[in-house]
N, CA, C and O of each residue as an XYZ file, in Angstrom:
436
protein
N     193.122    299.184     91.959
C     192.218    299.734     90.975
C     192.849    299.687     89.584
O     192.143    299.237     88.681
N     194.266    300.153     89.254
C     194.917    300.275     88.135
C     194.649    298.645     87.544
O     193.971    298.410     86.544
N     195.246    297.724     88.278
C     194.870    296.119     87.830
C     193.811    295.835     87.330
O     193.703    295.120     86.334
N     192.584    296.511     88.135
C     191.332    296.172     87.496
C     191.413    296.244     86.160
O     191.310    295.234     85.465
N     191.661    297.785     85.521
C     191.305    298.222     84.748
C     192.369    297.389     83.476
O     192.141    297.285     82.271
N     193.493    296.910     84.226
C     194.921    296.569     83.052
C     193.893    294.793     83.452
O     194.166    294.026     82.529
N     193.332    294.392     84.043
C     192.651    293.043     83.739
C     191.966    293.498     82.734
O     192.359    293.475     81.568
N     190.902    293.938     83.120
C     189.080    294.389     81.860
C     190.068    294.347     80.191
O     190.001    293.505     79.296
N     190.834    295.467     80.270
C     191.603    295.484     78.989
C     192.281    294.563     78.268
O     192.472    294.461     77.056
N     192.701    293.746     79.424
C     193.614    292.389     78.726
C     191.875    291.589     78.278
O     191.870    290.844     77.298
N     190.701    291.788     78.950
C     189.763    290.512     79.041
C     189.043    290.819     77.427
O     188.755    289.974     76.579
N     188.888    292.202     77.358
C     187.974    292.725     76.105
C     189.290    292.481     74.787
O     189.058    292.040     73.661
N     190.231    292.772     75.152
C     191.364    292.328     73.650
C     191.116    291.057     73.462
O     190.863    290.640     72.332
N     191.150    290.258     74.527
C     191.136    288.828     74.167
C     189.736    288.517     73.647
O     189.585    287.503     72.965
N     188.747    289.276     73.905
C     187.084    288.576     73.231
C     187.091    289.367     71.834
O     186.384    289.032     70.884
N     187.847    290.300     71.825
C     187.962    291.137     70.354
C     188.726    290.445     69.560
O     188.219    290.541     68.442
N     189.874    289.656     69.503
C     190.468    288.891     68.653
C     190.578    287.553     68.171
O     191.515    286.951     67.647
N     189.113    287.136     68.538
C     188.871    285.836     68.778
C     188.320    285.513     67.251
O     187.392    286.184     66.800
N     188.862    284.575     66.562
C     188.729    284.003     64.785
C     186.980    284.009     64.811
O     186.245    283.582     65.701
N     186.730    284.446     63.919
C     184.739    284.644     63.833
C     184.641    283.078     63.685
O     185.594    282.496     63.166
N     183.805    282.533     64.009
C     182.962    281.315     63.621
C     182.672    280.776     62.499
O     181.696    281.456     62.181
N     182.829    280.011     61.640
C     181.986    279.914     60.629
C     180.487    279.255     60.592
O     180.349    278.382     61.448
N     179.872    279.383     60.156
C     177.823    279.334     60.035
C     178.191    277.731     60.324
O     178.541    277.104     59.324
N     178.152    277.079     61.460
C     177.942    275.712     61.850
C     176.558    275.064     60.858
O     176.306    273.860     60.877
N     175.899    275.861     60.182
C     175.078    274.702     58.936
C     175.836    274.663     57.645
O     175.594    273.805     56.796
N     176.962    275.794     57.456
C     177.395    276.018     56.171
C     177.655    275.234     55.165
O     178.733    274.904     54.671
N     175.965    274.805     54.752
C     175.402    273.707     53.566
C     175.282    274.402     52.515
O     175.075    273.843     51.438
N     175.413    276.075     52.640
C     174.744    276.583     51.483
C     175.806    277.597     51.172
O     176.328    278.288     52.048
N     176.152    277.674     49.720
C     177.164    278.506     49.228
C     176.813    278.751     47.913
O     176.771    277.837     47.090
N     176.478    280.261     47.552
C     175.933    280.917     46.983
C     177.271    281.616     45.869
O     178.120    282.342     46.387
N     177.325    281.342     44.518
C     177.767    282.142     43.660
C     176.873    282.660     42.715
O     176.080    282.003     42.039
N     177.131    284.522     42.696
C     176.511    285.357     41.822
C     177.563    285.222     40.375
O     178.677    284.829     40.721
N     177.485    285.394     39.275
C     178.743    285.698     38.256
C     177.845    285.805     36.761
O     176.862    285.226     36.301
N     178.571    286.647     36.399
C     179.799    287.227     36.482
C     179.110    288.634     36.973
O     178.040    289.151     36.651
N     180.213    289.080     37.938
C     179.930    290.409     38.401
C     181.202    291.015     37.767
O     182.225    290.457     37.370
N     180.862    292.257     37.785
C     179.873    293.314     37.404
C     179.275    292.593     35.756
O     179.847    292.179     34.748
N     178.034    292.719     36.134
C     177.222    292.476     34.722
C     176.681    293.159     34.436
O     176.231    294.022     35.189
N     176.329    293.049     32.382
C     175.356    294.234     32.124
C     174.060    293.478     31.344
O     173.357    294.081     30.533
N     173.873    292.198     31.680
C     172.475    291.965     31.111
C     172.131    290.358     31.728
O     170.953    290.021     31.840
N     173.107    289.525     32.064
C     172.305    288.150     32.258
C     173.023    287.973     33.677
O     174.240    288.156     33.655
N     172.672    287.774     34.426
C     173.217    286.568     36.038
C     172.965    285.196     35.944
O     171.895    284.619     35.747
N     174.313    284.662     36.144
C     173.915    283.555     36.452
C     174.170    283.220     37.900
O     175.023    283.936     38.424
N     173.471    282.034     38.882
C     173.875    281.992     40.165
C     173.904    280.833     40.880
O     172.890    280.356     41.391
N     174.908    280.378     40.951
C     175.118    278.752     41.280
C     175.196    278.399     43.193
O     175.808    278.874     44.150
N     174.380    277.512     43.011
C     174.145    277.554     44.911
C     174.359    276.124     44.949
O     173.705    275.261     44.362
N     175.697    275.934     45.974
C     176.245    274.949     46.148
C     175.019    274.125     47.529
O     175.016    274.727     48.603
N     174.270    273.101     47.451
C     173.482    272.702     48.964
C     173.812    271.265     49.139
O     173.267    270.320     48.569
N     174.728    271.231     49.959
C     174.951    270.016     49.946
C     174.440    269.074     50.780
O     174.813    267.909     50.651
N     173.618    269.388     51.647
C     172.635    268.255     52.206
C     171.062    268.616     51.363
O     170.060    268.264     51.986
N     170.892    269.139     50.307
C     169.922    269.139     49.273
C     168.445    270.054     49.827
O     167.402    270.017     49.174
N     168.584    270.834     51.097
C     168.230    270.933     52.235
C     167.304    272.453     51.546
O     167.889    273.229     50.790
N     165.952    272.652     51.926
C     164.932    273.806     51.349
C     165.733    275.017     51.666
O     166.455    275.316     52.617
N     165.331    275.706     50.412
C     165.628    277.272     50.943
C     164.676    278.030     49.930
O     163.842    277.670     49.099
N     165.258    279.440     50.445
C     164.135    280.592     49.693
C     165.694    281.418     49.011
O     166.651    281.852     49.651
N     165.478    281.409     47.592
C     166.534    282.741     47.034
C     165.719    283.553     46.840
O     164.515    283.482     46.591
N     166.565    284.547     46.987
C     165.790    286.354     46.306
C     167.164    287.279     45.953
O     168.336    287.351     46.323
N     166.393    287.836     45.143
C     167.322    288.920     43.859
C     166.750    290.199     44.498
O     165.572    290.462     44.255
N     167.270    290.799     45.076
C     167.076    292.383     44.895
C     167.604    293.195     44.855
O     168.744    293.120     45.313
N     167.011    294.853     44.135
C     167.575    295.334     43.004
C     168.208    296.841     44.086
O     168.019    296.880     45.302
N     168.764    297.675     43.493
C     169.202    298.944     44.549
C     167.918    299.621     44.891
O     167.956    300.549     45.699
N     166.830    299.269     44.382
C     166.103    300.401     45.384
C     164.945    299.414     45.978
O     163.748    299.694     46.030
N     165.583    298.139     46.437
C     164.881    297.035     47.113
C     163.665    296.817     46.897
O     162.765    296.787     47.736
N     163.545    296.561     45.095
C     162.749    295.418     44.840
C     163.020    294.148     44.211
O     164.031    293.904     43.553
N     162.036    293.321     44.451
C     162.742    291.777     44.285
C     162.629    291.911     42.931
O     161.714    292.511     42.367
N     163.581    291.340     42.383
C     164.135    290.777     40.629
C     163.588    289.264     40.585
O     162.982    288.827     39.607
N     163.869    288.481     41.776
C     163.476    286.893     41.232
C     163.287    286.657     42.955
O     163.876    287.264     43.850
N     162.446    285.764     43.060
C     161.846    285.196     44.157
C     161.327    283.736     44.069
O     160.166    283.636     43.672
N     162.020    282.515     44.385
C     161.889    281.337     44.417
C     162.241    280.019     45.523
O     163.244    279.809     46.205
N     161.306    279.457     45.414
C     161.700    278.438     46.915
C     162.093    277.364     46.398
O     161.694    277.125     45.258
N     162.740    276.661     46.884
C     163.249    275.354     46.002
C     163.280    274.354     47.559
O     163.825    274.627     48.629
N     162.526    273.223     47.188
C     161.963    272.390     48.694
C     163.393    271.344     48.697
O     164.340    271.313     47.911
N     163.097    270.518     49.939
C     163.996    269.868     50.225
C     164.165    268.735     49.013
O     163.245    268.379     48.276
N     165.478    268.266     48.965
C     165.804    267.161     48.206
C     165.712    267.891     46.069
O     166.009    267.305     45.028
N     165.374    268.785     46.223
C     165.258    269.436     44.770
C     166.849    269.716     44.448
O     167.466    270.354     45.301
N     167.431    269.354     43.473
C     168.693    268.798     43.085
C     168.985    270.352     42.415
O     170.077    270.508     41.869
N     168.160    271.336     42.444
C     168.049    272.668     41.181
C     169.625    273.422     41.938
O     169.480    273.922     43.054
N     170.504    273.450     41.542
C     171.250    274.477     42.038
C     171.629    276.147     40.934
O     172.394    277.050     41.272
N     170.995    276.095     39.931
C     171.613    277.288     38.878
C     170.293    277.946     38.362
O     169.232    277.525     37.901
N     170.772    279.030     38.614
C     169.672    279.963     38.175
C     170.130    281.076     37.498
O     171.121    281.637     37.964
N     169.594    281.535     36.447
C     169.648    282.676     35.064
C     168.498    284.170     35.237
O     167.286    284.226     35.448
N     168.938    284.622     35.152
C     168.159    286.018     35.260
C     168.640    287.038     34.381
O     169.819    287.255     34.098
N     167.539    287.700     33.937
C     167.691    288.729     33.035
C     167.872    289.911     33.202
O     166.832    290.534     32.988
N     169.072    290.816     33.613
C     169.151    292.156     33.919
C     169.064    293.139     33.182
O     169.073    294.264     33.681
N     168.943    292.925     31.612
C     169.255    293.794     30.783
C     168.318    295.107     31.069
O     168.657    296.288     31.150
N     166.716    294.358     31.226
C     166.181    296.035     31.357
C     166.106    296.877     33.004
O     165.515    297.919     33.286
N     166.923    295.990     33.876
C     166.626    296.405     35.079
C     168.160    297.948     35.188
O     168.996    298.283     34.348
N     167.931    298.381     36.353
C     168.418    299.957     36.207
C     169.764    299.423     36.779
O     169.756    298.323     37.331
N     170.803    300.064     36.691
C     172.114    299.923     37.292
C     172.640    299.773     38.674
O     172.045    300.743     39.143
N     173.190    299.375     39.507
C     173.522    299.239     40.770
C     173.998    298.156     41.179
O     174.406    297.177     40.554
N     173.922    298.401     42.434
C     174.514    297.487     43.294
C     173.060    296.504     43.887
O     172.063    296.982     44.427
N     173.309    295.101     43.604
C     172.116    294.267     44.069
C     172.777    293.106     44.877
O     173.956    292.750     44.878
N     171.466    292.501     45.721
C     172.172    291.510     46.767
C     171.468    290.356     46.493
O     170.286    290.542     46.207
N     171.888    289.139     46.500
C     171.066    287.764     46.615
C     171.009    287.121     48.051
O     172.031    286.874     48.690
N     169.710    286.865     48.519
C     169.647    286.495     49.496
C     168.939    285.495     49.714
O     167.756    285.441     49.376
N     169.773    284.238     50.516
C     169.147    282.684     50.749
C     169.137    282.740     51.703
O     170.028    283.270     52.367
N     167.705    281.998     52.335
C     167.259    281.852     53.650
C     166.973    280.357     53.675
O     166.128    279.792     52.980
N     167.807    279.771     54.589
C     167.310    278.494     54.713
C     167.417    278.591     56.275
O     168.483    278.893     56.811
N     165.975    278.255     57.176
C     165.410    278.357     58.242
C     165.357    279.700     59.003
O     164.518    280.587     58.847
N     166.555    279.686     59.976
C     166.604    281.516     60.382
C     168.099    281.381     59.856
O     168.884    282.055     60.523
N     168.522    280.850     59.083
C     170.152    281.528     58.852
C     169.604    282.249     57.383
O     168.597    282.089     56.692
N     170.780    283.100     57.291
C     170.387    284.173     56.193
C     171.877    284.152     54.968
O     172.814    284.808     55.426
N     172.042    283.800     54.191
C     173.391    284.038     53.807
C     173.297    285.399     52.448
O     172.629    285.296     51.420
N     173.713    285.976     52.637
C     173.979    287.101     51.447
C     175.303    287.629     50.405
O     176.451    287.763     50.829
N     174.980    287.835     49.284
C     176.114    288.022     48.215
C     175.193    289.400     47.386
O     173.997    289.462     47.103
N     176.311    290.407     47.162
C     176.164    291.689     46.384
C     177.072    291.061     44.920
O     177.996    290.250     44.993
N     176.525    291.681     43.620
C     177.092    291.830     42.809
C     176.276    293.125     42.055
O     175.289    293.612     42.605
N     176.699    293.562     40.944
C     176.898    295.114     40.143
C     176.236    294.842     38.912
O     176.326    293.861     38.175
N     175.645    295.743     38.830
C     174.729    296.126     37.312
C     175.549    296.896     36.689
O     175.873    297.973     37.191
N     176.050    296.472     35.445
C     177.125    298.092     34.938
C     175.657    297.968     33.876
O     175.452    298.812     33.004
């Protein structure tokens, strides 16, 4: 019985320390900057198979700031947004291309 239990323990350490995966499409790489900002974002999205997605801006009390789809083969990677009159916090950008989801926080001072 003691073995059992000194197996299970050796079996769950070993599935607990196992290197995370990285996103097997990881075509899409998302920079917010400059963070912490107090009036303009800019946000550069690296896609290197040129491949559709959906960005979205939203704000700390989860409403969208910018909402745009950009289709396949559209070369657009940089986008500008205006924070000056939006309220302070913590906001997240979020790209969806198919069901993968990738997300980045940056700061309203």
């Amino acid at each position: 019985m003691r073995f059992r239990y000194l197996f299970l323990s050796f079996i769950l350490l070993a599935a607990c320390s196992k290197i995370p995966t990285v996103d097997p499409e990881g075509v899409l790489v998302v920079i917010p900057y400059p963070s912490p900002t107090s009036s303009s974002l800019n946000i550069h999205v690296q896609n290197t198979e040129l491949s559709a997605y959906l960005i979205q801006i939203f704000d700390p009390k989860a409403n969208i700031v910018l909402e745009e789809n950009v289709s396949a083969g559209d070369s657009k990677h940089s986008f500008s947004v205006d924070l000056s009159s939006s309220p302070k916090g913590s906001y997240v950008v979020v790209l969806k291309k198919n069901a993968v989801v990738y997300t980045k926080k940056f700061l309203k001072v």
